[in-house]
C-alpha positions in Angstrom: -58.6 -1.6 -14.3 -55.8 -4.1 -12.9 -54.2 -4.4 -16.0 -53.7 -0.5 -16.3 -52.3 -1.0 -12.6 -50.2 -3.3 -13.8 -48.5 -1.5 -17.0 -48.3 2.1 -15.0 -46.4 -0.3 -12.6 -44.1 -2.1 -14.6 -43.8 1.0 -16.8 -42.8 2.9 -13.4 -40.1 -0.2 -12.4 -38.8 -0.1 -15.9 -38.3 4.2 -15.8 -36.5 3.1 -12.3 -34.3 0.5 -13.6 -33.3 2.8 -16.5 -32.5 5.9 -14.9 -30.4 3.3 -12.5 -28.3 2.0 -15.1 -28.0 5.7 -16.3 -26.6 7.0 -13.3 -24.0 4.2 -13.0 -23.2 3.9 -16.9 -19.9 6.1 -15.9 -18.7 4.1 -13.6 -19.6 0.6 -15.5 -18.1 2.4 -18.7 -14.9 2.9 -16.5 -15.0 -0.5 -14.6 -15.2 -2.4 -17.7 -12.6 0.1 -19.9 -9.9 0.2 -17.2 -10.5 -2.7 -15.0 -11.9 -5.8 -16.4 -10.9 -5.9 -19.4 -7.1 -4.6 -18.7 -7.0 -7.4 -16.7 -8.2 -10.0 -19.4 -6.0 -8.6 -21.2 -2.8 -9.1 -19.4 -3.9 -12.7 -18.5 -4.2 -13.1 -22.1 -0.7 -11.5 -22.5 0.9 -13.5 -20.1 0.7 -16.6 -22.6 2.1 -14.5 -25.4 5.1 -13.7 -26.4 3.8 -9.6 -26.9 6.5 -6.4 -27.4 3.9 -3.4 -28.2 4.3 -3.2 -31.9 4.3 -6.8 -33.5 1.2 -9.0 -33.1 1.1 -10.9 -30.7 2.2 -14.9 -30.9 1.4 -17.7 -28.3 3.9 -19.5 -26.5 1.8 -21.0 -23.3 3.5 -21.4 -20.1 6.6 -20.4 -21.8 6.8 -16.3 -19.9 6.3 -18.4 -16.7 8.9 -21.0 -16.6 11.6 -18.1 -18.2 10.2 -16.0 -15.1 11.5 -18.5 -12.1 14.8 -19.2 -13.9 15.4 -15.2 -13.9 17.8 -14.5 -10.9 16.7 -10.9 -11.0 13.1 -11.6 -10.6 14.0 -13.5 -7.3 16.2 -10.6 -6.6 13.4 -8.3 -7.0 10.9 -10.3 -5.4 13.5 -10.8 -2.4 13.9 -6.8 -2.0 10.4 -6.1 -2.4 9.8 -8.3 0.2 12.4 -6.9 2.6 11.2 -3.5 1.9 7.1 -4.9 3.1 8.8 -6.4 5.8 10.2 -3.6 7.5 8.4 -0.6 5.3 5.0 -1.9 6.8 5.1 -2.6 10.8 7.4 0.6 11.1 4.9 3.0 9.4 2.1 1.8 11.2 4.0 1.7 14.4 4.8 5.6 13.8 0.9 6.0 12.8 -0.4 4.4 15.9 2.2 6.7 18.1 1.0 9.6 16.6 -2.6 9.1 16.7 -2.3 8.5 20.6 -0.6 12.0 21.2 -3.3 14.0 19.0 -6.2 11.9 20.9 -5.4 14.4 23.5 -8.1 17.2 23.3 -6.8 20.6 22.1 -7.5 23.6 20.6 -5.5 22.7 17.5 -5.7 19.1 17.5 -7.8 19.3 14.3 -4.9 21.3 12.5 -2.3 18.9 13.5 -4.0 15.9 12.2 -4.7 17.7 8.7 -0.9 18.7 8.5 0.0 15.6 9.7 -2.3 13.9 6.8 -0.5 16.5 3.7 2.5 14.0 3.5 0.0 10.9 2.7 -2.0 13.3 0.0 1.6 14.2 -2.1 4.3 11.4 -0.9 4.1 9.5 -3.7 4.7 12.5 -6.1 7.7 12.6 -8.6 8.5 16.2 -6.9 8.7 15.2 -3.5 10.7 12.1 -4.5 13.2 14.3 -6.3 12.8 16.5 -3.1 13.7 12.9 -1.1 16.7 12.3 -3.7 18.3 15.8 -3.0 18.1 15.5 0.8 19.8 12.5 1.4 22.3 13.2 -2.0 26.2 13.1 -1.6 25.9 17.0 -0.4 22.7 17.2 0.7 20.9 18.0 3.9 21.2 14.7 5.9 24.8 14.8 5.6 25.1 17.8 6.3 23.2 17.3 9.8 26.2 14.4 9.8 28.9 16.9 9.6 27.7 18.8 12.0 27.8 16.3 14.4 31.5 15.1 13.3 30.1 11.9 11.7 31.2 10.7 8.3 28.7 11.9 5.3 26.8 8.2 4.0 27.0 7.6 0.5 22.7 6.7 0.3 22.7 6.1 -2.8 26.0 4.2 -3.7 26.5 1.7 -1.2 23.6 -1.5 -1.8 23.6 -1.7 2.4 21.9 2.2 3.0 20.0 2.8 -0.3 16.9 0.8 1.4 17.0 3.2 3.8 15.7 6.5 2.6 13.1 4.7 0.9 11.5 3.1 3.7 11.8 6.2 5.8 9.7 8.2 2.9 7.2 5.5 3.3 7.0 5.8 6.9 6.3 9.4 6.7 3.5 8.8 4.9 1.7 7.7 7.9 -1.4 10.1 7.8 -4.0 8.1 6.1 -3.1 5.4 9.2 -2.8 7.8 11.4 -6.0 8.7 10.9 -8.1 5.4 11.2 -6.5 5.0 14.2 -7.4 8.2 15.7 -10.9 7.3 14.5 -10.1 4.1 16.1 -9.3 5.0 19.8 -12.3 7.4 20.3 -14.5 4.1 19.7 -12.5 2.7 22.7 -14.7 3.1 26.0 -13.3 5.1 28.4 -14.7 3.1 30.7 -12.0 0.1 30.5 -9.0 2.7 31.1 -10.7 3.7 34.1 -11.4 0.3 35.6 -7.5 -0.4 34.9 -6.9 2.4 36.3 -8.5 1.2 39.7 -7.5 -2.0 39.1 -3.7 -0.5 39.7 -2.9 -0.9 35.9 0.1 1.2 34.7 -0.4 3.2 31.3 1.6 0.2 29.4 -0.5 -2.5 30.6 -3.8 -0.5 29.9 -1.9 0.0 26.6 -0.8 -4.0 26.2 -4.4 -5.1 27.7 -7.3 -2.2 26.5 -5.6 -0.1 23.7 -4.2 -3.3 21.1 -7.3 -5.6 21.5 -9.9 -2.7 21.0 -7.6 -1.4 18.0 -7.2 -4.8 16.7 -10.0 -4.7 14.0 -8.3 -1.4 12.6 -5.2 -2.9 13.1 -5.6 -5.6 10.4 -7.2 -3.0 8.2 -4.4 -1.5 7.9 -1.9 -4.0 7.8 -3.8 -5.3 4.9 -3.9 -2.2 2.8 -0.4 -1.1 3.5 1.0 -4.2 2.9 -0.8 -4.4 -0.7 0.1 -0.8 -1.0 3.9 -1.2 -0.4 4.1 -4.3 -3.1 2.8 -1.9 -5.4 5.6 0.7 -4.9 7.5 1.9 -7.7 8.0 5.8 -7.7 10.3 6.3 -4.9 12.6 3.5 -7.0 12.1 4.6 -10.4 13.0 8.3 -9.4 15.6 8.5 -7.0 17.5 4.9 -7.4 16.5 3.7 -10.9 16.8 0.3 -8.8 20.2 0.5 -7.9 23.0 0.7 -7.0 23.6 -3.4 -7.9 19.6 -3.4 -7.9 19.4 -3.3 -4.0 16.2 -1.2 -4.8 15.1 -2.8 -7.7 11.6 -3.6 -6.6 9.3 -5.8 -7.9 6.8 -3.1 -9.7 9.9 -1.5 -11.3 11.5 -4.6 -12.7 8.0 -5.3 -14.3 8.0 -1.6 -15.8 11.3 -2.6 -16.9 10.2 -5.3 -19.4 7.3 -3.9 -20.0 8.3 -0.2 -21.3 12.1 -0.6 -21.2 12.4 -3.9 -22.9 8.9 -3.9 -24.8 8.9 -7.5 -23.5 4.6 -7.0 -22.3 4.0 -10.8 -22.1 6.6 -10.8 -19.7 5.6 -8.7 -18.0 1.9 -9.8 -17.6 3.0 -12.9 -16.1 5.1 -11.1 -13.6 1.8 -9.3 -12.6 -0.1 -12.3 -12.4 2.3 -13.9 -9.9 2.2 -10.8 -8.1 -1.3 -10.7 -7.7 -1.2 -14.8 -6.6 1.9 -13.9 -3.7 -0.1 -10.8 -2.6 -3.5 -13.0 -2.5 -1.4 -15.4 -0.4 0.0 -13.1 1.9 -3.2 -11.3 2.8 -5.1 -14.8 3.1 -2.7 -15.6 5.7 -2.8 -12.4 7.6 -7.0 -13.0 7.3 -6.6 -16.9 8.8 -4.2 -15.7 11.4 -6.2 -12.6 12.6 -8.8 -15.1 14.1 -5.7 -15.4 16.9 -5.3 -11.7 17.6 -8.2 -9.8 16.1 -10.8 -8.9 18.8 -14.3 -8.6 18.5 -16.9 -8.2 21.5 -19.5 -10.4 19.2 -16.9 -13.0 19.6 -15.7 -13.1 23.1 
């Protein structure tokens, strides 16, 4: 009788188990297919000198060492950087400012935050980019708005100095997704603290400085971790409305490795330009996570 018990049970545990794997057989199919082994792959690549037609030949550390003697990988690693730099804190800035005016209960607060999330669903569309491209274009709309206000139109596009420009500024206005983790944010704030500042003779920016930034904190970092990752990895506002120019003032880091790798058919190239990536962005967000122990606040902790 306890051996029956037994087999029913492991015969149960195994029907479990298989239905289990069966249910996530699409998404280990599609891990494995366009994840893991993509990036074997490429790491593979990166030793290999690798154009998309020929098989591939080894060559070591041979991509690598060509990659930091290339002046415009240094350019491009230098722009992309300038672009996190400023592209980054001003989005999230922009977010948090918004979120704090629709934490203000209204009738149509609801429908502001969902039109004010539409630019994060389609920014980084080729049509809104060409829609970007024609607004600030030698006639369009911005300069336009110049004229009208007896300034002198801005060549955007032309002059290295202003083409960073409308870039960051379509980043910025895809602030929803921020936008709304913050919102989510400041209604797990207590309203409790504003009021005991309040008695406490505490102005709206000190309850700001003191209650609003250390109880945002956590979300802070969360998002200064997944926009900074996210703005490494841009390449369509670059590709469509600059190409990377003019003198490759745009010519960010994503787009240089498109470049080689569809442009130039030079693929082992360009997986060792990946690979680097991946080591500066791993860098970067390590030292955001050792120096969030400084600034990050957590009531567990303190």
């Amino acid at each position: 009788m306890k051996r029956n018990t037994k087999s029913a049970a492991r015969k149960f545990i195994y029907k479990e188990s298989t239905v289990g794997y069966v249910f996530a057989l699409p998404f280990i199919i599609g891990f494995l297919g366009f994840t893991l082994v993509p990036i074997a792959s490429s790491l593979y690549y990166s030793f290999t000198n690798y154009n998309l037609i020929k098989k591939e030949s080894w060559i070591g550390i041979s991509n690598y060492i060509r990659l930091f003697q290339d002046e415009r990988f240094w350019m491009s690693l230098k722009v992309t950087m300038k672009y996190v730099l400023i592209s980054v804190p001003s989005k999230l800035c922009f977010a948090l400012l918004v979120a704090m005016l629709l934490t203000r209960a209204t009738k149509l607060t609801g429908l502001y935050r969902s039109l004010f999330y539409v630019p994060s669903l389609i920014g980084g569309s080729i049509a809104v980019a060409l829609v970007w491209k024609e607004l600030f274009s030698r006639n369009g709309l911005i300069n336009q708005m110049l004229g009208i206000m007896n300034l002198k139109p801005v060549s955007w596009f032309g002059d290295p100095k202003m083409a960073m420009i409308p870039l960051i500024l379509m980043t910025v206005w895809q602030f929803g997704s921020s936008m709304i983790i913050f919102a989510a944010g400041l209604k797990e704030i207590p309203v409790t603290y504003y009021e005991a500042a309040k008695i406490d003779g505490a102005n709206r920016f000190r309850a700001f400085l003191h209650i609003t930034l250390p109880g945002l904190s956590p979300v802070i970092l969360y998002n200064l971790i997944m926009q900074t990752i996210s703005a490494f990895m841009s390449f369509t506002q670059a590709f469509v409305i600059t190409k990377g120019g003019p003198n490759d003032a745009t010519n960010f880091y994503a787009l240089y490795m498109y470049d080689h790798a569809f442009k130039y058919y030079d693929m082992g190239y360009a997986s060792a330009m990946s690979w680097v990536m991946l080591v500066i962005m791993s860098l970067i967000t390590l030292v955001i996570f050792k120096t969030s122990k400084r600034w990050v606040f957590s009531e567990a902790g303190n």
